[in-house]
Biopython code that builds the backbone (N, CA, C, O; Angstrom):
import numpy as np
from Bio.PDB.StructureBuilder import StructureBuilder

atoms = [
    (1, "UNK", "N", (76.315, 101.759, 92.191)),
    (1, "UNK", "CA", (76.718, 103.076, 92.658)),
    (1, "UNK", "C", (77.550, 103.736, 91.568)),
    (1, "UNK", "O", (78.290, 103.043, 90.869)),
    (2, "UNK", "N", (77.450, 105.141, 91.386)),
    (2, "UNK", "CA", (78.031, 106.086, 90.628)),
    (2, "UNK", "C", (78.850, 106.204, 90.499)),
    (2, "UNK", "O", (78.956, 105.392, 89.579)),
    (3, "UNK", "N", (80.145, 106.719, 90.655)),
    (3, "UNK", "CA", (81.488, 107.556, 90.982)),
    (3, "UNK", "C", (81.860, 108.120, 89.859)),
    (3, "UNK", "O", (82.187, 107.638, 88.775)),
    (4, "UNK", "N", (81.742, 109.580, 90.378)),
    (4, "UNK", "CA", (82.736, 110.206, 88.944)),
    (4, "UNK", "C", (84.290, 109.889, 88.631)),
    (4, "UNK", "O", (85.088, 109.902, 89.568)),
    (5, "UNK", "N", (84.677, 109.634, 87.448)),
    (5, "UNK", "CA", (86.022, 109.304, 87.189)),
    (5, "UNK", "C", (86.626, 110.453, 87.580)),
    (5, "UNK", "O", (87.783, 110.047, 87.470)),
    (6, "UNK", "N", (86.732, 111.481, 87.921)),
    (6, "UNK", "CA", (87.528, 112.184, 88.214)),
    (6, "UNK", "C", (87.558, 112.746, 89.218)),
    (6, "UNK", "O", (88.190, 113.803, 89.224)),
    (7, "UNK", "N", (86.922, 112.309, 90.441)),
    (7, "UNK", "CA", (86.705, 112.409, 91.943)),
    (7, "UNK", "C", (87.914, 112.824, 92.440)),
    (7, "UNK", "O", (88.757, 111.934, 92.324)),
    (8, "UNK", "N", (88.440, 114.099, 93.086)),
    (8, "UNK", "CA", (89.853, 113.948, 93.851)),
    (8, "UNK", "C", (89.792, 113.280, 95.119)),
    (8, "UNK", "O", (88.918, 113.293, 95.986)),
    (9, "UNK", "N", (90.627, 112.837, 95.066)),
    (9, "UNK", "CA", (91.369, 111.738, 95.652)),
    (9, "UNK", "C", (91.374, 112.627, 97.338)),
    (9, "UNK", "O", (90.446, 112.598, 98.147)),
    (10, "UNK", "N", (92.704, 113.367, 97.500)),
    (10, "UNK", "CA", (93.564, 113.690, 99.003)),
    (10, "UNK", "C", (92.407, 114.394, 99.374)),
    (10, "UNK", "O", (92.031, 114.195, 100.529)),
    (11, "UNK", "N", (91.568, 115.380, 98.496)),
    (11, "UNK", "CA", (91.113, 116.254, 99.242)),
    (11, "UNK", "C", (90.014, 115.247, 100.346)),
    (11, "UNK", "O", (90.057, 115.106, 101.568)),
    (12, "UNK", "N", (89.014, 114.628, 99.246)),
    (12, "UNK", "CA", (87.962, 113.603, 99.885)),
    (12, "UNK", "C", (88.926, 112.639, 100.965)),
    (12, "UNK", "O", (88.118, 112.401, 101.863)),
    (13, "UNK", "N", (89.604, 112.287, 101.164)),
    (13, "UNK", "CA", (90.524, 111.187, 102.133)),
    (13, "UNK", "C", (90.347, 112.108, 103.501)),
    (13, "UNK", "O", (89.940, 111.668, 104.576)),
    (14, "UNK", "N", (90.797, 113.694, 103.195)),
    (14, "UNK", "CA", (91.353, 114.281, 104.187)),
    (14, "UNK", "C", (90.664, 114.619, 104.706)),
    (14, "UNK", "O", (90.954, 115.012, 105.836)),
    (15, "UNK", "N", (88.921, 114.722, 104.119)),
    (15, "UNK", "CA", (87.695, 115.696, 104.797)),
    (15, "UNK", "C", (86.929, 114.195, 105.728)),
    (15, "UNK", "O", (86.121, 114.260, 106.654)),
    (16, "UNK", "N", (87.326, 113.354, 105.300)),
    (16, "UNK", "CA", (86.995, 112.060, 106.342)),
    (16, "UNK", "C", (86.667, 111.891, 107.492)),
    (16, "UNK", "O", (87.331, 112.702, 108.139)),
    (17, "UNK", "N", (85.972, 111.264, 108.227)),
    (17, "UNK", "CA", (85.660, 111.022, 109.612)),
    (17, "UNK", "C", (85.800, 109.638, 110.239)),
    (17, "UNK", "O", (85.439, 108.667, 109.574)),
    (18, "UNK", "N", (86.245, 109.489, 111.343)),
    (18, "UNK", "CA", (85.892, 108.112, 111.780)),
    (18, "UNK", "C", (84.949, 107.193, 111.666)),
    (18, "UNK", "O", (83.946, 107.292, 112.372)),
    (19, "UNK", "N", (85.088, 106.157, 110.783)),
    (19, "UNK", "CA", (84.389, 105.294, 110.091)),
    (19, "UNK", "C", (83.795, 105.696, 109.169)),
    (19, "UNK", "O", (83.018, 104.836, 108.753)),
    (20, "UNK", "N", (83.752, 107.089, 108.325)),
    (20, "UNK", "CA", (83.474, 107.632, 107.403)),
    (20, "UNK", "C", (83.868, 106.294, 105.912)),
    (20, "UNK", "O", (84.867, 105.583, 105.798)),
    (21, "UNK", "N", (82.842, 106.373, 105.139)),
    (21, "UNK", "CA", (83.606, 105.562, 103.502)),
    (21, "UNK", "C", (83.609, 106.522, 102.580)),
    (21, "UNK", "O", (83.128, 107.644, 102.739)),
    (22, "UNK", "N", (84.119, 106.136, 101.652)),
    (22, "UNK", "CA", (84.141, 106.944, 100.398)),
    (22, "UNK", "C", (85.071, 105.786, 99.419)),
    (22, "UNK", "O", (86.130, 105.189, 99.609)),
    (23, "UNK", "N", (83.823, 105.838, 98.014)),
    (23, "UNK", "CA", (84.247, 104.829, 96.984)),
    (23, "UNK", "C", (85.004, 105.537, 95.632)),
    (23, "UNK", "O", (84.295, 106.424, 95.156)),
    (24, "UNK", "N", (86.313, 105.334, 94.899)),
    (24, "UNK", "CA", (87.103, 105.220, 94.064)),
    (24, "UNK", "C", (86.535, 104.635, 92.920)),
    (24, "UNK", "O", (85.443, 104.105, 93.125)),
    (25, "UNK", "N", (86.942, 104.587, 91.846)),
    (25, "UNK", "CA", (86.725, 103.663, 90.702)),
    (25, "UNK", "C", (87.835, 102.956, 90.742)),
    (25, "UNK", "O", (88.768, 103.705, 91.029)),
    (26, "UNK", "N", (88.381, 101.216, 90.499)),
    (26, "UNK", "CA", (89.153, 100.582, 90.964)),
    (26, "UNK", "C", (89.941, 101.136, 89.992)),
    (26, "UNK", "O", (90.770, 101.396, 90.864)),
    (27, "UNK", "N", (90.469, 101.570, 88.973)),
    (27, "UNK", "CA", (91.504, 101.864, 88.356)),
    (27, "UNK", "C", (92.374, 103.040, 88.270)),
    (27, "UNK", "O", (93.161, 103.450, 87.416)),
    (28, "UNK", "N", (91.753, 103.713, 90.130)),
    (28, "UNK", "CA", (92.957, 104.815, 90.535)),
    (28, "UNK", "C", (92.612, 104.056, 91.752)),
    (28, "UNK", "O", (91.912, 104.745, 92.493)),
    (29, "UNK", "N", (92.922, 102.564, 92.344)),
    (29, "UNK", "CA", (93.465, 101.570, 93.195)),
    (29, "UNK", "C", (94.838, 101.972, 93.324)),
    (29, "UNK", "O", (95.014, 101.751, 94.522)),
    (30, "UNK", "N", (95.962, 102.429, 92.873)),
    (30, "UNK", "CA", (97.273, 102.624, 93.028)),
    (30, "UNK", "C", (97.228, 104.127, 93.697)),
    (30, "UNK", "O", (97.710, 104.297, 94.817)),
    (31, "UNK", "N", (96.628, 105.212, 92.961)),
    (31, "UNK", "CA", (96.613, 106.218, 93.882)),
    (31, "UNK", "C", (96.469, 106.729, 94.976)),
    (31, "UNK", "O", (97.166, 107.547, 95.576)),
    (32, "UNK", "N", (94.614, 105.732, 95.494)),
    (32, "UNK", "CA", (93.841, 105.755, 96.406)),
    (32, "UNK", "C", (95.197, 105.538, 97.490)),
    (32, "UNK", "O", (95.638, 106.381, 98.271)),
    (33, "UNK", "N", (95.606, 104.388, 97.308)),
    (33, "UNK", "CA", (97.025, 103.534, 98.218)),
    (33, "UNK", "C", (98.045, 104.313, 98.427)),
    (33, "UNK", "O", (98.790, 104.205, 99.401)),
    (34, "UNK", "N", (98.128, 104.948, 97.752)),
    (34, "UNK", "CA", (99.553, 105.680, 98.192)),
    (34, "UNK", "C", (99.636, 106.871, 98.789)),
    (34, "UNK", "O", (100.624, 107.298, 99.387)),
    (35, "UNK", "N", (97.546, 107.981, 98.479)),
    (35, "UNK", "CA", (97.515, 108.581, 98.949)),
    (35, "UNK", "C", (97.311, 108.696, 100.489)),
    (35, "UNK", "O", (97.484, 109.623, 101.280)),
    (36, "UNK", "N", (96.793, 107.150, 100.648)),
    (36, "UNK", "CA", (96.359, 106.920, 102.038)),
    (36, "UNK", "C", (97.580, 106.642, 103.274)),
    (36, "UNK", "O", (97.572, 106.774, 104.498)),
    (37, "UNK", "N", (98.635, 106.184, 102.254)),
    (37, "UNK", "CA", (99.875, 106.018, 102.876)),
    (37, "UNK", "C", (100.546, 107.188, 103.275)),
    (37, "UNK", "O", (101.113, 107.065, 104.360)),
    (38, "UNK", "N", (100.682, 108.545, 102.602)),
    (38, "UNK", "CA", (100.860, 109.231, 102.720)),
    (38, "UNK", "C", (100.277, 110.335, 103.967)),
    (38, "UNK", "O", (101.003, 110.964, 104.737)),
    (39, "UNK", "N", (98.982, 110.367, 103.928)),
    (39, "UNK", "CA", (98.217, 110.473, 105.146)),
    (39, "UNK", "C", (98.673, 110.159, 105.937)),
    (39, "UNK", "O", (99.033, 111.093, 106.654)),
    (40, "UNK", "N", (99.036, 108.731, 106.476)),
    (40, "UNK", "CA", (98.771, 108.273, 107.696)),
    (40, "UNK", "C", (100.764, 108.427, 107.794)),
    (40, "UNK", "O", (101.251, 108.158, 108.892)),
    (41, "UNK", "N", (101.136, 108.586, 107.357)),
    (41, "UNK", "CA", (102.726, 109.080, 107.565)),
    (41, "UNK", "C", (102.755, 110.552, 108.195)),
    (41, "UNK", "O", (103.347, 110.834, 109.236)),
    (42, "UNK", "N", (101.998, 111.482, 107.376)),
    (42, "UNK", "CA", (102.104, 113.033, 107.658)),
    (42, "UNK", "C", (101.268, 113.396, 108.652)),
    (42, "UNK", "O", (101.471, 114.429, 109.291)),
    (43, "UNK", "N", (100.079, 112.465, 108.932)),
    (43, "UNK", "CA", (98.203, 112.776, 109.965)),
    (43, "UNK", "C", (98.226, 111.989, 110.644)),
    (43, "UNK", "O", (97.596, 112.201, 111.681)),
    (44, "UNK", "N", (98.994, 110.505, 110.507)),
    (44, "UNK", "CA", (98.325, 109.884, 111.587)),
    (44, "UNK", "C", (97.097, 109.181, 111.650)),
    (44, "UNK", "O", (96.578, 108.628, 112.619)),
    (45, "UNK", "N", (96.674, 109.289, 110.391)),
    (45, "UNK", "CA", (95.328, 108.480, 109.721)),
    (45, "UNK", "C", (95.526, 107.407, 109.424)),
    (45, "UNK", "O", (96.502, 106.952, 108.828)),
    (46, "UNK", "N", (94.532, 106.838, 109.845)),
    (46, "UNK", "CA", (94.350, 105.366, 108.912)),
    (46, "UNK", "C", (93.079, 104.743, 108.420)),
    (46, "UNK", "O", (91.968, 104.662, 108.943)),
    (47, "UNK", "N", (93.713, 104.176, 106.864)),
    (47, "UNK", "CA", (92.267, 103.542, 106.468)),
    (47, "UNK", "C", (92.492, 102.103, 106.304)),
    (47, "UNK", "O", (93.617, 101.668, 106.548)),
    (48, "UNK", "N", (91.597, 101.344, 105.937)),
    (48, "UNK", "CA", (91.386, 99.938, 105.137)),
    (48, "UNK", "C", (90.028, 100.297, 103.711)),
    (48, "UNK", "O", (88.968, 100.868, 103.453)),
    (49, "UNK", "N", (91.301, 99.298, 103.099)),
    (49, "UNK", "CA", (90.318, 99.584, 101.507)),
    (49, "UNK", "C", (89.987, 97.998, 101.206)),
    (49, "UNK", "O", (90.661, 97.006, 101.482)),
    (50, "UNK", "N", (88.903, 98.090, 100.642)),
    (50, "UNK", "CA", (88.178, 96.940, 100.312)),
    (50, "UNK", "C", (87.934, 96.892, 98.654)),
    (50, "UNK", "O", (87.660, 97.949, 98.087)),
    (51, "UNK", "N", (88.022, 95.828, 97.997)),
    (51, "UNK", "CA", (87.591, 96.034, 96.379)),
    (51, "UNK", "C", (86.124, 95.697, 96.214)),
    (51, "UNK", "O", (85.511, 94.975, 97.000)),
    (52, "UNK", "N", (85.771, 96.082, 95.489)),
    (52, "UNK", "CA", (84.252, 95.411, 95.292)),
    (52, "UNK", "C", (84.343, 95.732, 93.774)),
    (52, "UNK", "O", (84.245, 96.783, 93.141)),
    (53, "UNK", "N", (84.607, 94.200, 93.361)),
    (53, "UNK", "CA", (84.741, 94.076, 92.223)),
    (53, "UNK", "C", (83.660, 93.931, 91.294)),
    (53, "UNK", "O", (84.046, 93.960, 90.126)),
    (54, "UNK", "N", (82.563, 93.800, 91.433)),
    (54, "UNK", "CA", (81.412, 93.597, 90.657)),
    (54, "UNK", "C", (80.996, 94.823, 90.256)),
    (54, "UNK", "O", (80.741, 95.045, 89.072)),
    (55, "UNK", "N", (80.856, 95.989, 91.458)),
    (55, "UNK", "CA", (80.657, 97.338, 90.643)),
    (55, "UNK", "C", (82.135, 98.245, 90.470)),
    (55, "UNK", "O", (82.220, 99.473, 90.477)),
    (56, "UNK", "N", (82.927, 97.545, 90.360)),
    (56, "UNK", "CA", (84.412, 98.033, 89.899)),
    (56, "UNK", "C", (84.968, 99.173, 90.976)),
    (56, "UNK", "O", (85.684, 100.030, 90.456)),
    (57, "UNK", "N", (84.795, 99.268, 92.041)),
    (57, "UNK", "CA", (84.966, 100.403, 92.741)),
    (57, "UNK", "C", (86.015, 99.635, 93.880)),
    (57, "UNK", "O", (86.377, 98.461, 93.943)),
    (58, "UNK", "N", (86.245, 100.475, 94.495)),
    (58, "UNK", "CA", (87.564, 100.717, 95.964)),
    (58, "UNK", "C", (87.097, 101.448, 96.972)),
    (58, "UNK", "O", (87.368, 102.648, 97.013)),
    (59, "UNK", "N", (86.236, 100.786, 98.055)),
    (59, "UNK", "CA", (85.862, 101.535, 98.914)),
    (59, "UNK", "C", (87.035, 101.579, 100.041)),
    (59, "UNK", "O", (87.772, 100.641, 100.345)),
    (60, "UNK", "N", (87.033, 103.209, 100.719)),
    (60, "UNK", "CA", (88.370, 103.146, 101.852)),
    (60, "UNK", "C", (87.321, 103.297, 103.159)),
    (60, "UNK", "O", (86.138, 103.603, 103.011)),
    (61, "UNK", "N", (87.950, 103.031, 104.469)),
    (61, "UNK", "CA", (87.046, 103.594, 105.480)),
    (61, "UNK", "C", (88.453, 103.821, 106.291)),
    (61, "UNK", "O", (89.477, 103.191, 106.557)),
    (62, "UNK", "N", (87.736, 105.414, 106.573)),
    (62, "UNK", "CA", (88.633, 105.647, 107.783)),
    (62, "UNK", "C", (88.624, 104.785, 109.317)),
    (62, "UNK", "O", (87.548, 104.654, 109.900)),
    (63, "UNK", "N", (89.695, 104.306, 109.817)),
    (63, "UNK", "CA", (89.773, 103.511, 111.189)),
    (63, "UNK", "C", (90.472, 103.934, 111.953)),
    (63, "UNK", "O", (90.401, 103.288, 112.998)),
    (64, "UNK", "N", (91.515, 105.146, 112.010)),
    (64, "UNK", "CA", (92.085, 105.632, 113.339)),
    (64, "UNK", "C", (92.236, 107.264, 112.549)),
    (64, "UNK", "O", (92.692, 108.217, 113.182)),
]
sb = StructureBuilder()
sb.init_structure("model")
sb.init_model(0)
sb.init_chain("A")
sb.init_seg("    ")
for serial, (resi, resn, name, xyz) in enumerate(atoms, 1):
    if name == "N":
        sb.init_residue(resn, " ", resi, " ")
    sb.init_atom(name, np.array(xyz, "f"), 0.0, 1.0, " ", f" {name:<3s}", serial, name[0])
structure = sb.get_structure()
């Protein structure tokens, strides 16, 4: 799978749906995290992120 390196981050998190995914490149892994933290502080959202290290990516899925 693809991912552009420069994918934004909050906007894609925020346009999300229940059980919706959306994959990162693992080396904005620190951002993805903090943006999601942030979310679910201010929205009430929540995700779980998974690594999938073979094609280097960070998939999140929305869960509440």
């Amino acid at each position: 799978m693809q991912v552009p390196a420069d994918k934004p981050i909050r906007p894609a998190l925020k346009k999300m749906r229940l059980y919706d995914k959306e994959c990162f490149i693992i080396e904005k892994m620190k951002t993805v995290r903090a943006t999601t933290t942030y979310l679910k502080t201010v929205f009430g959202t929540e995700f779980r992120t998974k690594q999938l290290n073979d094609e280097r990516l960070l998939e999140v899925t929305r869960i509440a």
